[in-house]
N, C-alpha and C positions, 0 to 999 in steps of 0.2 A: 132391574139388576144393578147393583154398585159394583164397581171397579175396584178389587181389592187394593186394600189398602199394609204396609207389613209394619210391624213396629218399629221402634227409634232405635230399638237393644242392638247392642253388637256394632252399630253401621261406622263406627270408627276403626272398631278391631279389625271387620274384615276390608276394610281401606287398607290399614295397615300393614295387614299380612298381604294385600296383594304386591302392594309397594316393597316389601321388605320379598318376598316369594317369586314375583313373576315380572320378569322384563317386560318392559313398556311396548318394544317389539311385537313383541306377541299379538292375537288378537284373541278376545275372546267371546265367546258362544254363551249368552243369557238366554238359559232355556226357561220358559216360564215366566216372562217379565213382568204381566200384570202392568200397573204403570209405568214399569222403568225404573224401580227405587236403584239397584242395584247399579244400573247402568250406569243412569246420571250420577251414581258418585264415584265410580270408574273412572266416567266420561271428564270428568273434571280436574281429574290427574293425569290427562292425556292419553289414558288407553282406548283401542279401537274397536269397538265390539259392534256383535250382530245380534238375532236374539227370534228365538223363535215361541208364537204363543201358539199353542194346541186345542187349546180350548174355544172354541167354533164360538161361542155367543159372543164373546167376548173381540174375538177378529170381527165381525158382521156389526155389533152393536160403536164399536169403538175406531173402525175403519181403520181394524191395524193391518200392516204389509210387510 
């Protein structure tokens, strides 16, 4: 099994809109991470996130927590 991978589209806009939308305060909930694309580009503009996978092989194969 590979570890999804998501495409490059968009990954500036939605940086953007969270910068421009949502106080750094905040924290947010990445449901579905897969690798983390989302996060780590969050994660890099200093917001604080959690992030839950649901997908059982993927927790077990990938020793996520």
């Amino acid at each position: 099994m590979i570890m999804p991978y998501s495409f490059t589209y968009f990954k500036p806009e939605v940086k953007e809109w969270f910068i421009s939308n949502v106080p750094i305060s905040y924290r947010v909930l990445d449901v579905g991470p897969g690798i983390g694309t989302y996060s780590d580009i969050l994660r890099s503009s200093g917001y604080k996130l959690d992030a839950i996978e649901i997908f059982e092989p993927y927790i077990e194969k990938y020793n996520l927590k």
